[in-house]
C-alpha positions in Angstrom: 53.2 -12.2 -56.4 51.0 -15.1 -57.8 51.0 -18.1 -55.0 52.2 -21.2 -55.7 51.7 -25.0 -54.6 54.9 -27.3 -54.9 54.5 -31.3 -55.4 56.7 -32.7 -52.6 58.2 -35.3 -54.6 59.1 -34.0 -58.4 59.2 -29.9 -57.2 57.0 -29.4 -60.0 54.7 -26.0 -59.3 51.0 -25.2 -59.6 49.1 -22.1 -59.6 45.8 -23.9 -57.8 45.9 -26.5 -54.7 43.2 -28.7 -56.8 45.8 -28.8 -59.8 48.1 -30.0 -57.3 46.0 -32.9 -55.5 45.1 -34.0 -59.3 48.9 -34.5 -59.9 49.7 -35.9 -56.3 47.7 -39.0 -58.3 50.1 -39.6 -60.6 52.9 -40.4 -58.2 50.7 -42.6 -55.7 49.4 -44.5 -58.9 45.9 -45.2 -56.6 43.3 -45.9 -59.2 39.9 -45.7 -57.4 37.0 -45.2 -59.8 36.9 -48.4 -62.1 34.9 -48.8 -65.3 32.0 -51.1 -64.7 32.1 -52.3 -68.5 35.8 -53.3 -68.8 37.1 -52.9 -65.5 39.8 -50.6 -66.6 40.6 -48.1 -63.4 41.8 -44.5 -63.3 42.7 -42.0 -60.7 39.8 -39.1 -61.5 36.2 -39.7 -61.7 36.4 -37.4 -64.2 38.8 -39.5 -66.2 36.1 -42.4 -65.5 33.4 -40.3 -67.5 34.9 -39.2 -70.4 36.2 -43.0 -70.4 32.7 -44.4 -70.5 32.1 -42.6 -73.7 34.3 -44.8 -75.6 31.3 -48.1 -74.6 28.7 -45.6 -75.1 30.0 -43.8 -78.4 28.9 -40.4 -77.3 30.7 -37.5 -78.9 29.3 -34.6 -77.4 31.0 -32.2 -79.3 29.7 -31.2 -82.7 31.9 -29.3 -84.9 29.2 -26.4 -86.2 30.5 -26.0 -89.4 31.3 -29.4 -91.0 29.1 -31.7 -88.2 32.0 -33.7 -86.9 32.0 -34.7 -83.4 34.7 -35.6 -81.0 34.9 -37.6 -77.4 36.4 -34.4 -75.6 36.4 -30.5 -76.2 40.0 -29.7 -76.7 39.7 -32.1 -79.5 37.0 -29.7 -81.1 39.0 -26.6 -80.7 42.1 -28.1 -82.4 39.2 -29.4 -85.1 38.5 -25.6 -86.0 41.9 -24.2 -86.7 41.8 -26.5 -89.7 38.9 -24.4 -90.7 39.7 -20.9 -90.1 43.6 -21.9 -90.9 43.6 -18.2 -88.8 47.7 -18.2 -88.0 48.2 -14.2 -86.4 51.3 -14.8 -85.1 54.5 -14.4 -87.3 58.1 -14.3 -86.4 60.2 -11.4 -87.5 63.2 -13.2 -88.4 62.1 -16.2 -91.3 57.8 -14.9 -91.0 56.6 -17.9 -90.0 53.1 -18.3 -88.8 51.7 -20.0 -86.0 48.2 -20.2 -84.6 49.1 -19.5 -81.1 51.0 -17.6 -79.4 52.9 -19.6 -77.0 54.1 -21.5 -80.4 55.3 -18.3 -81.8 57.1 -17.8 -78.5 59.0 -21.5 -78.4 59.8 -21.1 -82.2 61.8 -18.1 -81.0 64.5 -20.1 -79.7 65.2 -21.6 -82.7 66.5 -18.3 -84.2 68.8 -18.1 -80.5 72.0 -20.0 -79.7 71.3 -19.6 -76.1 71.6 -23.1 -74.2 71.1 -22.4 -70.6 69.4 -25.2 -69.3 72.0 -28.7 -69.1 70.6 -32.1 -69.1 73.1 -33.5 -65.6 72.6 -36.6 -67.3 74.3 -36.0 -71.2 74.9 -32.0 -70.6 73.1 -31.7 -73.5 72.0 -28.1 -73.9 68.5 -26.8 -73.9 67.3 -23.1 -75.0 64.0 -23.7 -72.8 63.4 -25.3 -69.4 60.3 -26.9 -70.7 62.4 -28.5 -73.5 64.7 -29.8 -71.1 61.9 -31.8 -68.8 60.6 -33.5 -71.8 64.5 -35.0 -72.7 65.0 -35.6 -69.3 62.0 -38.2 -70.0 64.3 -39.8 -72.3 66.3 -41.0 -69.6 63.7 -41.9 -66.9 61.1 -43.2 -69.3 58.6 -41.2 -67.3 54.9 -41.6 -69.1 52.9 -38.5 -67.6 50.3 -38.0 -70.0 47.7 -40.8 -69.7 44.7 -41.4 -72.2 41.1 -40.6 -70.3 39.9 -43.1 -72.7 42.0 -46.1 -72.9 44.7 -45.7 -70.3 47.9 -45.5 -72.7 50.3 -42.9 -71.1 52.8 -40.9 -73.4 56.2 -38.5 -72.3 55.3 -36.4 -74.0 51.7 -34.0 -74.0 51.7 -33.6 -78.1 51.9 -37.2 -78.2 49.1 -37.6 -76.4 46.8 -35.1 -78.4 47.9 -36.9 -81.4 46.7 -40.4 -79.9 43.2 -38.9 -79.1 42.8 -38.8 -82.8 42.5 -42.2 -82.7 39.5 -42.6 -80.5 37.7 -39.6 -82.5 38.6 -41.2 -86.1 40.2 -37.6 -86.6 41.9 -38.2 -90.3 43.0 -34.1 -91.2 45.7 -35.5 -93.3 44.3 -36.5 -96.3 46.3 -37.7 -99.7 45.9 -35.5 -102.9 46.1 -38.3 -104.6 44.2 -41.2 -103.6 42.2 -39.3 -100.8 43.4 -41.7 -98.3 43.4 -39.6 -95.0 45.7 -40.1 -92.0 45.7 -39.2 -88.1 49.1 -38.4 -88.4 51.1 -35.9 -90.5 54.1 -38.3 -90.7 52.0 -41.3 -92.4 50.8 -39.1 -95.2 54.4 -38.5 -95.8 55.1 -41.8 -95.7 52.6 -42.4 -97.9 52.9 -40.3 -100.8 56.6 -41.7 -101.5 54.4 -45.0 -102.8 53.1 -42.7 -105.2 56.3 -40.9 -106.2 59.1 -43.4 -105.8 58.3 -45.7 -103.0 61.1 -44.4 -101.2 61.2 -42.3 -98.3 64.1 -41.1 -95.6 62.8 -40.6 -91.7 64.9 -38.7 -89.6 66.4 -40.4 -86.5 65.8 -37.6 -84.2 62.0 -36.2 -84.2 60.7 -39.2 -87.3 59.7 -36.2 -90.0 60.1 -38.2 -93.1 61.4 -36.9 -96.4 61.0 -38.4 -99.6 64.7 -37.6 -100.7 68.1 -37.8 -98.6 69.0 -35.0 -99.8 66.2 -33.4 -98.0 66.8 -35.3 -94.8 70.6 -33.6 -94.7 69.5 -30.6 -95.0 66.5 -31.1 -92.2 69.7 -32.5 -89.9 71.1 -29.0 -89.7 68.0 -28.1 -87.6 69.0 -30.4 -84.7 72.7 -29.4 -85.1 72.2 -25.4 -84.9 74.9 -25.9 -87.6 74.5 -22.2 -89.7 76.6 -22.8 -93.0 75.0 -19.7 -95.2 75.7 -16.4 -94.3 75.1 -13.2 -95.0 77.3 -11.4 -97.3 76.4 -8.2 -95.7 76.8 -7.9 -92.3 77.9 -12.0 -91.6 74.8 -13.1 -90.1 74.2 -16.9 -90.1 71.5 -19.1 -90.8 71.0 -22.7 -91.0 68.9 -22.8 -94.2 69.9 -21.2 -97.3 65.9 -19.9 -97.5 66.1 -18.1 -94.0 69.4 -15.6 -95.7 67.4 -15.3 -98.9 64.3 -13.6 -96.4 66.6 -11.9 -94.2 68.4 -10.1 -97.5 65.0 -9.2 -98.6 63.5 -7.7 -95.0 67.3 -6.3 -93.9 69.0 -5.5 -96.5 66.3 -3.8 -99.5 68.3 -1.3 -100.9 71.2 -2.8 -101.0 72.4 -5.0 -104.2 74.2 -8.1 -103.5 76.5 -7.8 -106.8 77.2 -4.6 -105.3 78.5 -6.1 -101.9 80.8 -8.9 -104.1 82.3 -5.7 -106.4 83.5 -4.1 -102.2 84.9 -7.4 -101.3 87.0 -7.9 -104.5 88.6 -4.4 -104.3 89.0 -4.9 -100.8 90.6 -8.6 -101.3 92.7 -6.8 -104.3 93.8 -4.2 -101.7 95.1 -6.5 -99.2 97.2 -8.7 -101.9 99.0 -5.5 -102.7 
């Protein structure tokens, strides 16, 4: 059995003592190694040196194919899936594709209905334990992910990738129409609605925008787990009308749907008689 190292104060668990020292920081909040530029403290020296890049402008890691270069070297790996756009894992129920396979494995639990993990605060339900720590953030306004570079702490980790972009000048979403590129996926949404309508609808839960409300409804069935098409088969259900249409085509190939409404009639004509 692999050994583990509990914090003392939040239970959270670590595989190596020296993962848990470096969290042990974040609840004493002692800053020792101070920037002698700005004066700006942090908790690792480590934190400290990729810091000092930001005065110095050295971005040690060069991107080999397109000679972009970037403060840190997690910021250079998620550089090169945009080049190699290499997505191996797919799901089996709606085929989507992910580039990882830990996102495969959290998009599973889309497809489930399961909900064992209850927030003691709202009992709202949660398919993943992960999930629920990053709501329950919601509630204690916890900031755990903290910027080596500028000191601006997020709730959530994604967040925090996201806000690296910013000190790298990392633009991978780029308008088709005016070549305007953005850090953020969101803004280039937001964007292209100047071009189309100047209009766009941002959902209230997770801030994906749409540039109709028509689209927006439909995207609100995702938080819901609301499943309003099924199959006429064998009843499955599915929240979006495109997820039956793939499942009919990967379950159900040699059967004809007009063949399935001709049983149901005679069976509906049956039962009125």
């Amino acid at each position: 059995m692999e050994k583990s190292f509990v914090c003392e104060v939040c239970n959270k668990l670590f595989t190596e003592k020296s993962s848990l020292r470096r969290h042990l920081l974040t609840h004493t909040n002692e800053k020792d190694f101070v920037c002698d530029v700005c004066n700006k403290a942090f908790a690792r020296k480590y934190t400290l040196n990729t810091h000092y890049r930001i005065h110095t402008d050295e971005r040690p890691y060069v991107c080999d194919l397109c000679s972009n270069a970037f403060l840190r070297k997690t910021d250079l790996n998620e550089h090169r899936r945009n080049h190699t756009n290499h997505k191996p894992f797919v799901c089996g129920l709606c085929n989507k594709a992910f580039s990882r396979k830990g996102h495969l494995t959290e998009h599973y639990f889309i497809h489930s209905e399961e909900r064992p993990y209850s927030c003691d605060v709202c009992s709202k339900g949660f398919s993943r334990k992960t999930h629920l720590d990053r709501h329950y953030r919601t509630h204690t306004k916890e900031k755990p992910f903290t910027c080596a570079i500028c000191d601006k702490s997020f709730s959530q980790k994604g967040s925090l990738e996201v806000h690296y972009r910013i000190h790298n000048n990392y633009k991978p979403f780029v308008c088709d129409v005016c070549k305007k590129a953005f850090t953020v996926k969101s803004n280039l949404k937001k964007h292209y609605c100047n071009h189309v309508n100047g209009k766009f609808y941002e959902c209230e839960l997770c801030r994906t925008v749409f540039p109709q409300k028509s689209s927006l409804n439909k995207h609100y069935i995702t938080h819901t787990n609301e499943k309003l098409f099924s199959c006429e088969i064998c009843k499955k259900a599915f929240a979006q009308k495109k997820h039956l249409y793939k499942h009919r085509k990967r379950t159900h190939k040699k059967e004809k749907i007009s063949d399935v409404y001709a049983l149901q009639d005679s069976a509906d004509m049956s039962n009125e008689t």
